[in-house]
KEMITOR-822965 format. One record per residue: x, z, y of N, C-alpha, C in turn. Coordinates in steps of 0.001 Angstrom, whole numbers, plus 500000, padded with zeros to 6 digits. Atoms other than C-alpha are relative to their C-alpha. Layout:
REM residues N
n.X:n.Z:n.Y:ca.X:ca.Z:ca.Y:c.X:c.Z:c.Y
X:Z:Y:X:Z:Y:X:Z:Y
...
This chain:
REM residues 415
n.X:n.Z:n.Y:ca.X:ca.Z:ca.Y:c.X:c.Z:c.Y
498947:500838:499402:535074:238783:103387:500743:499269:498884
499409:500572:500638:536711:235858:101604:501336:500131:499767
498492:499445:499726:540098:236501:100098:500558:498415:500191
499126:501011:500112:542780:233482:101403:500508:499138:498866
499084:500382:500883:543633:230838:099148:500539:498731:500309
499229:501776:499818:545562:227488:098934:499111:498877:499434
500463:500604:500720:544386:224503:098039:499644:499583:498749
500048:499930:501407:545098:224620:094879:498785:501128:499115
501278:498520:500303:542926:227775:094277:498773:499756:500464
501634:500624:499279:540187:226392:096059:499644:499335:498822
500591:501040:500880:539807:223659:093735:499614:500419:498930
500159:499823:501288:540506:225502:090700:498423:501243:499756
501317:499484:499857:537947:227955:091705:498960:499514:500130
501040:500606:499959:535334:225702:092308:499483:498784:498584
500465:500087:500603:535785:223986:089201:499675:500799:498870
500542:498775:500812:535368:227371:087203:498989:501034:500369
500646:498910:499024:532714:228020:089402:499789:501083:500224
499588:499454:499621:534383:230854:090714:499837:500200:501367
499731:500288:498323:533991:232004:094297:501074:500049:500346
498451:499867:500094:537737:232916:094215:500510:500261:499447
499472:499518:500907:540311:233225:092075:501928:500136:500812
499005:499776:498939:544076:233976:092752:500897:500179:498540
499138:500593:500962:547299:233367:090459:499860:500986:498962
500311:499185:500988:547392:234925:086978:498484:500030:499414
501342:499930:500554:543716:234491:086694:499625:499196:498720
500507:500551:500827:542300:233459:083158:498804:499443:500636
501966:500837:499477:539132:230620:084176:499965:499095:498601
500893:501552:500492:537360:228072:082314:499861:499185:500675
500131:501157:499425:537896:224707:084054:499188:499492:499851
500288:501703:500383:535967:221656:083855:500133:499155:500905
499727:500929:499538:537558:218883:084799:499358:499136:500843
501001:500869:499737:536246:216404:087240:500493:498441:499416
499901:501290:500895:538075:213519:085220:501299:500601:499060
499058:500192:500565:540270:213575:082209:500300:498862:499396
499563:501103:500735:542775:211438:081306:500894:499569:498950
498936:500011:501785:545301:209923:078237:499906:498626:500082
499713:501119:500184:547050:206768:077846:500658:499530:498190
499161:500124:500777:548627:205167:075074:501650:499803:499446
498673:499691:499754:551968:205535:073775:500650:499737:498569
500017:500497:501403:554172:205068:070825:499588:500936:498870
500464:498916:500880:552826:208176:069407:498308:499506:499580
501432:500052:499967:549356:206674:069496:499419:500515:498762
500134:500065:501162:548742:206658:065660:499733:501890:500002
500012:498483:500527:549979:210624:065606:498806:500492:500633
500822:499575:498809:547593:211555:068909:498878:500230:499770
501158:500267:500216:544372:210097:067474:499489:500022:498300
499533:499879:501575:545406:210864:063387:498670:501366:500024
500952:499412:500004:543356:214287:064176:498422:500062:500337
500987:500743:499279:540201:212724:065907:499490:499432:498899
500576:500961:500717:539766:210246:063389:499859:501014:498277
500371:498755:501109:539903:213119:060168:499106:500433:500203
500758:498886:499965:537460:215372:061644:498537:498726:500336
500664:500437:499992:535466:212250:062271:498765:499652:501479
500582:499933:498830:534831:212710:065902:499388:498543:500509
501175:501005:499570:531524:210471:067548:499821:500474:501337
500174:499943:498791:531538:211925:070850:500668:500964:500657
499566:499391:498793:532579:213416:073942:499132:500667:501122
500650:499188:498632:531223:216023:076389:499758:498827:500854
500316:501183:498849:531876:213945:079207:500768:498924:499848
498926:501304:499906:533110:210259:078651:499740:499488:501332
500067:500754:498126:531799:209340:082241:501270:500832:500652
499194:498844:499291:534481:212208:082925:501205:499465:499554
498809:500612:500656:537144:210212:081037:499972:498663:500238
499380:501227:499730:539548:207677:081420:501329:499385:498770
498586:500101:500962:541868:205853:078638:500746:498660:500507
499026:500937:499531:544594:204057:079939:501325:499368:498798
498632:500738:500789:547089:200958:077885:500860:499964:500875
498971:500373:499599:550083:201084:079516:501103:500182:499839
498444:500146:500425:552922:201577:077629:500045:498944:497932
501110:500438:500963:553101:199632:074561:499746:498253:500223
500509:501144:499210:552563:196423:076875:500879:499081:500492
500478:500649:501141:552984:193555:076103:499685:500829:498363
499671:499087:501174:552050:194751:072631:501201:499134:498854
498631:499867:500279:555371:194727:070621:499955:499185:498262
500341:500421:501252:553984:193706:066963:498324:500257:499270
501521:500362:500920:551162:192827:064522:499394:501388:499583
500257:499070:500337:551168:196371:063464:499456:501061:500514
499950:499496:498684:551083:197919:066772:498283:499341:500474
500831:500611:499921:548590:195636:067602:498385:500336:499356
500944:499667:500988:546081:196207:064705:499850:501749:500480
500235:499313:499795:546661:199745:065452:498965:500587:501599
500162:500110:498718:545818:199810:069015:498744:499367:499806
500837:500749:499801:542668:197517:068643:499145:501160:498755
501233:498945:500762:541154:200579:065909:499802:501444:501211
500511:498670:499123:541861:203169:068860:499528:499432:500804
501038:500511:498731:540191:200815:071171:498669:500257:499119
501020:500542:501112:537291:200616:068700:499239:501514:500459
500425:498720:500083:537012:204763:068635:499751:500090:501344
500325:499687:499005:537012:204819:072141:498581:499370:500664
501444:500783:499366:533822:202216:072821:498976:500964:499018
500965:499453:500502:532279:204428:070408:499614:501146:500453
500344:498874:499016:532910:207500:072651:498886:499664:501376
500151:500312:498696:531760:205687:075695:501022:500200:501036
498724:499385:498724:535350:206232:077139:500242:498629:500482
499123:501221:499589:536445:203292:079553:501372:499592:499849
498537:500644:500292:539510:201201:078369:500436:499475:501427
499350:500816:498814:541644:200335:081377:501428:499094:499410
499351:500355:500359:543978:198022:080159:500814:498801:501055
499046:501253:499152:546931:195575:081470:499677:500015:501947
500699:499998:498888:545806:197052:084969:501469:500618:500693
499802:499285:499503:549049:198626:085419:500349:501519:499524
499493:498704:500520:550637:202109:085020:499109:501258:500639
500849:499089:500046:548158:204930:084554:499613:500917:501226
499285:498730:498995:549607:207534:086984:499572:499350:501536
499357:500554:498663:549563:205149:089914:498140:499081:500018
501732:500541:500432:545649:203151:088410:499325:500617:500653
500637:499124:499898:543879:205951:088541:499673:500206:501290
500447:500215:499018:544286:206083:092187:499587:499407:500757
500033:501122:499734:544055:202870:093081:498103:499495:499642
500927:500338:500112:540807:202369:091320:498659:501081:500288
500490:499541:498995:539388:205166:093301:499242:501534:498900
500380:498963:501333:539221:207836:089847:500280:501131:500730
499585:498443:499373:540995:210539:091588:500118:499545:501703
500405:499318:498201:540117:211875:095577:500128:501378:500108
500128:498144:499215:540614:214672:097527:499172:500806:499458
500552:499054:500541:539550:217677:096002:499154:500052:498782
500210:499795:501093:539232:217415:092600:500902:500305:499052
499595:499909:501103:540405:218559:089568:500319:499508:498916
500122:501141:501063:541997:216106:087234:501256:500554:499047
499461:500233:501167:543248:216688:083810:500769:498918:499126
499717:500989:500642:545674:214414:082414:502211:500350:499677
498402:499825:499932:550004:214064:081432:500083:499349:500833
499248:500214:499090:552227:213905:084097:499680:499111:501030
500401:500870:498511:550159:212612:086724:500014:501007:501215
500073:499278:498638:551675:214945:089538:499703:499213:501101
500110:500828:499157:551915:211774:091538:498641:500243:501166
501704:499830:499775:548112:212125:092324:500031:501085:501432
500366:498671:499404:548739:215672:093955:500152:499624:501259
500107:500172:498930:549573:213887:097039:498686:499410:500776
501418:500382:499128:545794:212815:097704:499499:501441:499694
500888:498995:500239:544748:216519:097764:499406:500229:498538
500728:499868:501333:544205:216185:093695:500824:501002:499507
498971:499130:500495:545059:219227:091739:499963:499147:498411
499977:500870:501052:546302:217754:088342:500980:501216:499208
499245:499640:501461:547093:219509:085104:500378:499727:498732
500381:500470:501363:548134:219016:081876:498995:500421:499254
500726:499876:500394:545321:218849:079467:499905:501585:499281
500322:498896:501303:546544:221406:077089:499284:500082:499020
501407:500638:501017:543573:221196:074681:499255:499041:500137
500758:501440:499650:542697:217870:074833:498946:500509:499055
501053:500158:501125:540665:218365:071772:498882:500502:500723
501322:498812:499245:538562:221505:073712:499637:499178:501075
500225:501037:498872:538494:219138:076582:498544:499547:499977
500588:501240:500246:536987:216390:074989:498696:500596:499236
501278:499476:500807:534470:218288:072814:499120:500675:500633
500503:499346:499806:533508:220887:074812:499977:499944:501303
499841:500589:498675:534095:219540:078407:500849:501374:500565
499675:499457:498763:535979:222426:079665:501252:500751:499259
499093:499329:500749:539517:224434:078990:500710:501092:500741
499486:498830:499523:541146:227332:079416:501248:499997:500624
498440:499889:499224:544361:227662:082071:500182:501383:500937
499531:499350:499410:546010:230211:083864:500118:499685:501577
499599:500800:498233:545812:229640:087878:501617:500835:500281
497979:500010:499805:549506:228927:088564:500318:500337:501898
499799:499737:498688:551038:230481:091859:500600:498939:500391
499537:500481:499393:552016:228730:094538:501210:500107:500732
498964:500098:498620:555071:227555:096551:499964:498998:500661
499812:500801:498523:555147:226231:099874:501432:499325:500253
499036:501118:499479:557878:223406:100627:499244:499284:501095
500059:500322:498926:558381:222873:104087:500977:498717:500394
499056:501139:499736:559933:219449:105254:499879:500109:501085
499399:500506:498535:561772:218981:108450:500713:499133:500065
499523:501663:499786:562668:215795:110173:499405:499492:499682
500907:501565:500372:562453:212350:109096:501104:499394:499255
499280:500856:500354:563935:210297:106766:500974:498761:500432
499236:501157:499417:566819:208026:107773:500027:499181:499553
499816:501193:500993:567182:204609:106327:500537:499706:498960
499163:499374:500497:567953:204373:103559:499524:500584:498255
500859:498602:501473:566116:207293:101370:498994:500362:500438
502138:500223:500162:562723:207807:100368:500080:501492:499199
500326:498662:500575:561092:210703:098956:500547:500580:498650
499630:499425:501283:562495:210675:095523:501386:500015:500421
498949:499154:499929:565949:211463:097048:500161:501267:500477
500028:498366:499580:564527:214422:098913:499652:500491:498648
500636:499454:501154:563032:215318:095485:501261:500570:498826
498548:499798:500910:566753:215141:093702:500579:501153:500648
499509:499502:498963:568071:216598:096624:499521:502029:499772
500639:498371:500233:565531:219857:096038:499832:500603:498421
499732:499677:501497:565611:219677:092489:501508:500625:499563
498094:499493:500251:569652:220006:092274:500190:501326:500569
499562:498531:499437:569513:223193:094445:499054:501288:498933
500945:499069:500572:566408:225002:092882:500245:500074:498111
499347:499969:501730:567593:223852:088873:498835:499676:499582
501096:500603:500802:565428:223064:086107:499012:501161:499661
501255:498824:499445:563315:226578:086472:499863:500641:500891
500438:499708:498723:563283:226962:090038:498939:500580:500309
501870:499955:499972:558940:226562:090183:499658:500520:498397
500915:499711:501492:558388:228051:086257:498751:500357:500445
500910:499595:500268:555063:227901:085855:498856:499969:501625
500615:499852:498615:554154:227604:089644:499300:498243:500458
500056:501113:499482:552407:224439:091671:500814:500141:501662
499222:500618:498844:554342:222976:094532:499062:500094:501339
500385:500318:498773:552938:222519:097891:500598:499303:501056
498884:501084:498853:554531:220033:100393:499301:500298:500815
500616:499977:498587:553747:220356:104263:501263:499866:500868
499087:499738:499063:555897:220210:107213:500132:498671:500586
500295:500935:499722:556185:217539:109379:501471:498690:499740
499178:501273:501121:558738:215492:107204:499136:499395:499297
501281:500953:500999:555929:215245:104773:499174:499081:500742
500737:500904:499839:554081:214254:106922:500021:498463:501085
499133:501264:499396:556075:211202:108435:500283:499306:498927
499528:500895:501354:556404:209677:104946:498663:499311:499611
501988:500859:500039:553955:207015:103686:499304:500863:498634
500612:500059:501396:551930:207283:100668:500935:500049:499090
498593:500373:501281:554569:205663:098426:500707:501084:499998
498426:499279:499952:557422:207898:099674:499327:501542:499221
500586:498642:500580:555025:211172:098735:499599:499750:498560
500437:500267:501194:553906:209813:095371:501444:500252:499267
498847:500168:500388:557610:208998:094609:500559:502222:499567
499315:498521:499653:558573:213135:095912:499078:500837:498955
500958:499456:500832:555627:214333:093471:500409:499869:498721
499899:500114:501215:556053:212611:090424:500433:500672:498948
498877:499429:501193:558589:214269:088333:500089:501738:500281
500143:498430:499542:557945:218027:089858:500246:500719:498291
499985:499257:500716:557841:219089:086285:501598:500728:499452
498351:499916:500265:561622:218833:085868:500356:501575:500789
499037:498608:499785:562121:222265:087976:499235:500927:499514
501084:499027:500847:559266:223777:085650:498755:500322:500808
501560:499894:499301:556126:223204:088351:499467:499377:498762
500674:500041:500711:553484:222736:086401:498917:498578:500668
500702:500985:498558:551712:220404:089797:500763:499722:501012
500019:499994:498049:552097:219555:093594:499191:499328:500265
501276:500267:498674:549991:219034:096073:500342:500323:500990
500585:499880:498392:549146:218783:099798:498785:499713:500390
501585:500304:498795:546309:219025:102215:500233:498660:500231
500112:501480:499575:545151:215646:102663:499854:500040:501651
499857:500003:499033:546050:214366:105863:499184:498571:500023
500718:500981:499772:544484:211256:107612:500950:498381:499045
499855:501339:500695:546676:208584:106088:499782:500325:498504
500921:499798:500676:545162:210286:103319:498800:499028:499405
501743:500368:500287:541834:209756:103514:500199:498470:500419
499599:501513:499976:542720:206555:104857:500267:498896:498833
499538:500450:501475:544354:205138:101445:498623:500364:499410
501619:500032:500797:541311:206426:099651:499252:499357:500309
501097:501664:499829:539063:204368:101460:500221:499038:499919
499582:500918:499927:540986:201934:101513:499537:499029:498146
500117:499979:501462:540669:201928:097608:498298:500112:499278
501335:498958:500426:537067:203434:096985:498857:499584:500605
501021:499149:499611:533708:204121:098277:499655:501010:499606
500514:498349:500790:533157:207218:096068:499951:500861:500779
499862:498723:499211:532278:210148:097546:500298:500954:499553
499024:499221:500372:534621:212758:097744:499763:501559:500798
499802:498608:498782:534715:216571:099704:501617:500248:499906
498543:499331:500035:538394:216891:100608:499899:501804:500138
499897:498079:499736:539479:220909:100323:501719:499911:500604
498501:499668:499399:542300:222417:102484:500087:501464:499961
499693:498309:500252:544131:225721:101851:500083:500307:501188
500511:499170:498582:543484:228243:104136:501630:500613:500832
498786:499874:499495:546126:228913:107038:501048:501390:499663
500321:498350:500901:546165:233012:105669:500581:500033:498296
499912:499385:501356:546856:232427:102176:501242:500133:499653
498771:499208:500947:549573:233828:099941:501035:498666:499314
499572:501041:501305:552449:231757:098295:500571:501303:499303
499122:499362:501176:554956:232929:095790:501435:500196:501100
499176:500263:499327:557650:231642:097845:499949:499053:501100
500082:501477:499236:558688:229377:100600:501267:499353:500255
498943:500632:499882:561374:226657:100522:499790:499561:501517
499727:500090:498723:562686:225122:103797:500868:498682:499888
498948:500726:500326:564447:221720:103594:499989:498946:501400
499871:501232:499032:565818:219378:106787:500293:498837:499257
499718:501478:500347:565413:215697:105914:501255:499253:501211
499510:500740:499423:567194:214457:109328:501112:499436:499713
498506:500498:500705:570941:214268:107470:499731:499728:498922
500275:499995:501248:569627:213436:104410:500733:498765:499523
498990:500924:500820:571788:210896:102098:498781:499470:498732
500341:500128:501121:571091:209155:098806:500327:500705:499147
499640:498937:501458:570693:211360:095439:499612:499107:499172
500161:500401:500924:571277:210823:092444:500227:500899:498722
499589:499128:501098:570734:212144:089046:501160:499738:498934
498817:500788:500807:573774:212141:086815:499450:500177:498507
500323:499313:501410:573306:212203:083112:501313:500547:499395
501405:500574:500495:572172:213106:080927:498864:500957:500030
501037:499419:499826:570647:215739:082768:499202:499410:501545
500505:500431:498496:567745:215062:085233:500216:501028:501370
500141:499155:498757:568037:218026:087324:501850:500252:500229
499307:500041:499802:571457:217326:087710:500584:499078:501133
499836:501057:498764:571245:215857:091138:501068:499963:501398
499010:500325:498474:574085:214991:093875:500023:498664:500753
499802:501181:499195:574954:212973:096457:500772:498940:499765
499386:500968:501219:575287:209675:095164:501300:499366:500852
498389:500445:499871:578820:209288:097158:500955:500545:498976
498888:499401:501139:580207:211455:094314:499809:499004:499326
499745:500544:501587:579254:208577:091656:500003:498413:500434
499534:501814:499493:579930:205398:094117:501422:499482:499240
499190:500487:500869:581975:202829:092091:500066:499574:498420
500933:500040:501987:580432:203304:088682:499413:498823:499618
500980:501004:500640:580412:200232:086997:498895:500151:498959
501131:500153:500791:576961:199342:085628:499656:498805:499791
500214:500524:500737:575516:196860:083213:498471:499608:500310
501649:500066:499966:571723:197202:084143:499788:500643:500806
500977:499108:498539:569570:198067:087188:498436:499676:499756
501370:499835:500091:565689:198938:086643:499613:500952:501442
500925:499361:498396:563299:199428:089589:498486:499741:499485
501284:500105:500204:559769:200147:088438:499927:501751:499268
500356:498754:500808:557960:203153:086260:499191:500633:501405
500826:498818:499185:555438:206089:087510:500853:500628:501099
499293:499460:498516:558098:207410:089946:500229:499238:500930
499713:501161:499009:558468:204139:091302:499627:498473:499735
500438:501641:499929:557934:200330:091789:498921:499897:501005
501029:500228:499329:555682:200855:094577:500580:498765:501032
499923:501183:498706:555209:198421:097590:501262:500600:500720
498708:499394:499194:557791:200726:099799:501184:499460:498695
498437:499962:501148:560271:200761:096624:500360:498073:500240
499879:501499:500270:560041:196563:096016:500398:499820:501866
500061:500465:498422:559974:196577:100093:501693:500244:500358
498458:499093:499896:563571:198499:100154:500811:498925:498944
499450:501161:500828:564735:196361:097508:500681:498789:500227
499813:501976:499475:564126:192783:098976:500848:500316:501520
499388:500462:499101:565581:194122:102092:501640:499539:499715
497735:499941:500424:568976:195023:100526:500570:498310:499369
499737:500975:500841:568759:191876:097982:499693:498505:501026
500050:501106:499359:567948:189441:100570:501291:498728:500794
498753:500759:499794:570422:186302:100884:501030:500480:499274
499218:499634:500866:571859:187965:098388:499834:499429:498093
500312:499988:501532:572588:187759:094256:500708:500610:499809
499434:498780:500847:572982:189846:091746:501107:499916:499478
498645:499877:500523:576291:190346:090224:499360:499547:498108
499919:501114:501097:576541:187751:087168:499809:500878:498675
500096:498668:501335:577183:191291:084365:498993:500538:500095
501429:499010:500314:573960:192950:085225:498734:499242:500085
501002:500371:500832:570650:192536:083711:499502:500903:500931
501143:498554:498858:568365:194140:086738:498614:499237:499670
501653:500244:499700:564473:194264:086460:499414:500881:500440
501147:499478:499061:561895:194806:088338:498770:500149:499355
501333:500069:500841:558453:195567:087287:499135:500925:500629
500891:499819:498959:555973:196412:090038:498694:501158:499123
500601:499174:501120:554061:199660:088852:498424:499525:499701
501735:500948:499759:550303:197685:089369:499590:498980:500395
500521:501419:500057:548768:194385:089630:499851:499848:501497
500360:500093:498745:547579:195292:093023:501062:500189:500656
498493:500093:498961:551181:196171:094003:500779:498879:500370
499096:501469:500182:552690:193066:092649:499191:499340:501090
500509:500455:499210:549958:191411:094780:500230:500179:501321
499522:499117:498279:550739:193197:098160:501321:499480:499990
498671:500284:500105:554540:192369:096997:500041:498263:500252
500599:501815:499899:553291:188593:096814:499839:499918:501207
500396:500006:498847:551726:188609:099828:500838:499837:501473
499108:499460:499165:554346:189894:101933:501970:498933:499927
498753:500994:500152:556862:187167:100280:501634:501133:499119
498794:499402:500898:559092:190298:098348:500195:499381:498848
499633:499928:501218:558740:189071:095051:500528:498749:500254
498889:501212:499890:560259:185358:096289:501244:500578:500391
498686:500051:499118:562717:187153:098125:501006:500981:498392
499738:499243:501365:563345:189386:094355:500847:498753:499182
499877:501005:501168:563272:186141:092107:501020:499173:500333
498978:500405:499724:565677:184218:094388:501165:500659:499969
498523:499097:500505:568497:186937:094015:500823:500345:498718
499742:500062:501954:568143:186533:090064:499520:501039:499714
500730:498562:500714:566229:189771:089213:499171:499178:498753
501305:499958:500824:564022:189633:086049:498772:500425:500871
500889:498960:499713:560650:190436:087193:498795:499843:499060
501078:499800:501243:558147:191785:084551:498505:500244:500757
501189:499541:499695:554441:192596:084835:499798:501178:499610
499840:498884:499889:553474:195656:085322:499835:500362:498108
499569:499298:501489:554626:198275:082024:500616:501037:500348
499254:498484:500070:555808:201607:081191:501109:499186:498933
499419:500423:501043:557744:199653:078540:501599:500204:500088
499019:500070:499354:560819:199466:080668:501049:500932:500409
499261:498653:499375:561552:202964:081363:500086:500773:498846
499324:498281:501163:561983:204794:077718:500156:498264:499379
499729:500532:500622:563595:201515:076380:499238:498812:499396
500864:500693:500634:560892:199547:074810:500272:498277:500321
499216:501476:499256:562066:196343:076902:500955:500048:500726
498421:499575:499216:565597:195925:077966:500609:500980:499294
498947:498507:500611:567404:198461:075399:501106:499950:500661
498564:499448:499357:570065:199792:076690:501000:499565:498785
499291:499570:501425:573326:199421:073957:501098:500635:500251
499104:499267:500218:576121:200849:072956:500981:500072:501016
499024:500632:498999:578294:201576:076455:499719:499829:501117
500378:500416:498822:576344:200493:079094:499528:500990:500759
500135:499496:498856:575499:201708:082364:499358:499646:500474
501725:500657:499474:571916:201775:084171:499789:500903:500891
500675:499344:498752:570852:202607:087203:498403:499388:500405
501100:500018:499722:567393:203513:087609:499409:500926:500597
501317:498937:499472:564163:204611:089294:499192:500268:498883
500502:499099:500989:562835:205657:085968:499836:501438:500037
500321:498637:499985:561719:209034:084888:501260:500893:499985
498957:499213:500355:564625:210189:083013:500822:499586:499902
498627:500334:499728:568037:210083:082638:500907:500505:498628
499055:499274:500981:568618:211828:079089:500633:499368:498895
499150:500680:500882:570312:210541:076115:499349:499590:499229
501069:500723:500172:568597:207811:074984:499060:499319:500077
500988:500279:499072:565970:207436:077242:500008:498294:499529
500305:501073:499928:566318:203940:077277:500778:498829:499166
499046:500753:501122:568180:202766:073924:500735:500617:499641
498751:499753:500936:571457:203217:072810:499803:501805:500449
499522:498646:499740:572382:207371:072493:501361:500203:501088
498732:500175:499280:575702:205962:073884:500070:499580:501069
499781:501005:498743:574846:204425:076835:499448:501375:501355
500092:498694:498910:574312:206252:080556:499165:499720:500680
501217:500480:499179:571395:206359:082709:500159:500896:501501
499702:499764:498397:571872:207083:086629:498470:499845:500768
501294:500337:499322:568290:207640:088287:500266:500509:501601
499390:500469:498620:568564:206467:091746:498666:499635:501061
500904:500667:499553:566248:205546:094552:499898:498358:499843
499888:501389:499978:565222:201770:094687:501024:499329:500923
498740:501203:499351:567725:200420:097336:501134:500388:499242
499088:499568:500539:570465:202062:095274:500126:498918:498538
500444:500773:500649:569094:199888:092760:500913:498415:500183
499600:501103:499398:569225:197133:094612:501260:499797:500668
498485:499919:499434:572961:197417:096130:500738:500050:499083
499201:499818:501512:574315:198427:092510:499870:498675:499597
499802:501628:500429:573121:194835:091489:500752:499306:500746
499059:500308:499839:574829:193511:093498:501189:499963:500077
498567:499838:499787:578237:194800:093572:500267:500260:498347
499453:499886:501222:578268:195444:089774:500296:501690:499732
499991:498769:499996:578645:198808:090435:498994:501404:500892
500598:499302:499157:577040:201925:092113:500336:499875:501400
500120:500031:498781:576310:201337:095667:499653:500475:500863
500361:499280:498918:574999:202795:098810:499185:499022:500977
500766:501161:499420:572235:200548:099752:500134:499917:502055
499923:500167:498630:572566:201528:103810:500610:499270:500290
498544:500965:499682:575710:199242:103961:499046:498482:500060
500801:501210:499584:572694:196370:103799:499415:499946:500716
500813:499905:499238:570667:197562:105963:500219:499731:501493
């Protein structure tokens, strides 16, 4: 008789071909794709690689290297550098994805990660909402050499959503919302699980958004059983063939959270900690200097969609410097399509092409003083320029309502 497991255990068992395994277990993975972008560390990342003289890779059909931070590239130096780690990589046989877009958000889009697989890469929890279990690499090196690495199968907790989102707020305020209660080691060491039929009344976007940043209460993942608008999005994206896996109704968590969406408000993180999340009526009024709406937690079609409603027939307040920057080519396109990004550009927003550049500073520094409200990652000191300046991570209409009034807003009041 089979012992119960979750999805997560399914997967990981099947790629350590394992018939079952169950938390605490030492396996041997192998990945069904790993991935790695570039960054400003690039130089340090690939400093060991290029010493030992490395010519190949287990599996480069199994790998993916993504440019997207970095982008535009910034100088001649940068530049030159970047065009010798492209160089090492055609010599692996690893595919360059470049100017396509932000990694985290690519990857699915171009149909790399599906239901029930195992993908290796940083901070692509996002993913876990197509049924992908996603870890950090940990030994990239062992990875890459030897195709397979050693992890610990991480227990599970079950998060149950009830209700439905009101207008308003999207998944990354339920995500503040559950982060602020549980703290910044709530999940140590555990993967997430979303279900309940909140989750599953939220689109795509809104679950990508509620995923992303899981690491902040010390999950390690999240995931859900793929549901039909699921598999739906994947095809939509793909032909590849995929076997979705679903955890069994029987199996074991660690714990189980419980959260009603129906009263749910806007959150916000205060700095300059992220898991320092309340209801952003405590920090209405807060003049700010800068509003960013883009990055891996956000800039999707829903986010830009929430945006243009608030900003519509509207402009931005004359002191702030807001940009936008659509997390993928194919988003911006859908955003086109649909007439958001006229309804963006007429309100006075900047709007960039897609970049990670935007969200740890690289374009738009922050300086000495100022005040930024964003859907970025983080919120800590620095993050995005000056040491002195403050970063407020917010959903996108919050975004969009703060530009206009010059201060922190409460985007429902547009709606």
């Amino acid at each position: 008789m089979s012992v119960p497991m979750t999805i997560s255990e399914k997967i990981l068992a099947r790629a350590s071909s394992n018939k079952e395994v169950k938390p605490g277990d030492r396996i041997n993975a192998t990945p069904d794709l790993t991935t790695w972008y570039n960054s400003v560390a690039t130089e340090e990342f690939f400093a060991p690689l290029k010493r030992i003289g490395m010519k190949q890779l287990a599996h480069p059909e199994r790998s993916l290297f993504f440019i997207d931070h970095m982008t535009p590239v910034p100088s001649v130096e940068y530049g030159n550098l970047l065009n010798e780690v492209k160089e090492m990589h055609r010599e692996w046989g690893v595919p360059i994805i470049e100017r396509m877009g932000i990694a985290h958000q690519v990857m699915g889009e171009m149909g790399a990660t599906r239901p029930g697989m195992y993908v290796s890469g940083r901070e692509i929890q996002a993913m876990g909402c197509l049924g992908v279990m996603t870890l950090s690499a940990g030994d990239y090196i062992r990875t890459w050499v030897v195709g397979s690495t050693f992890i610990n199968v991480p227990a599970t907790i079950k998060v149950v959503l009830d209700g439905a989102l009101p207008p308003g707020v999207q998944g990354r305020d339920v995500w503040l919302r559950i982060l602020g209660e549980v703290g910044p080691s709530g999940a140590r060491g555990c993967v997430l699980e979303y279900t309940g039929p909140g989750y599953d009344a939220m689109s795509i976007d809104d679950r990508m958004g509620l995923m992303s940043t899981v690491l902040y209460c010390g999950a390690v993942a999240a995931i859900a059983n793929p549901d039909q608008k699921v598999i739906d999005w994947v095809d939509a994206h793909t032909d590849k063939p995929y076997e979705a896996v679903y955890g069994d109704d029987d199996a074991k968590y660690q714990a189980e959270w419980r959260f009603d969406l129906s009263n749910m408000e806007p959150y916000v993180a205060v700095p300059p900690k992220p898991y320092d999340a309340r209801p952003l009526r405590e920090v209405l009024g807060r003049p700010v200097h800068q509003a960013y709406l883009g990055s891996c937690a956000s800039g999707r079609v829903d986010d830009l969609r929430l945006a243009a409603q608030v900003l519509k027939g509207q402009q931005k307040h004359p002191d702030v410097r807001v940009n936008v920057v659509p997390t993928t080519n194919l988003i911006m396109q859908e955003a086109a399509r649909e007439g958001i990004i006229t309804t963006l550009v007429e309100s006075g927003v900047f709007l960039s092409s897609p970049s990670c550049d935007f969200c740890f500073g690289g374009q738009s520094p922050l300086g000495d003083g100022d005040v930024c409200v964003s859907t970025g990652t983080l919120n800590i000191t620095g993050r995005m320029g000056s040491g002195k300046a403050e970063i407020y991570t917010v959903n996108a209409g919050v975004v969009a309502a703060s530009a206009i009034e010059g201060k922190i807003a409460d985007p429902r009041e547009y709606l």
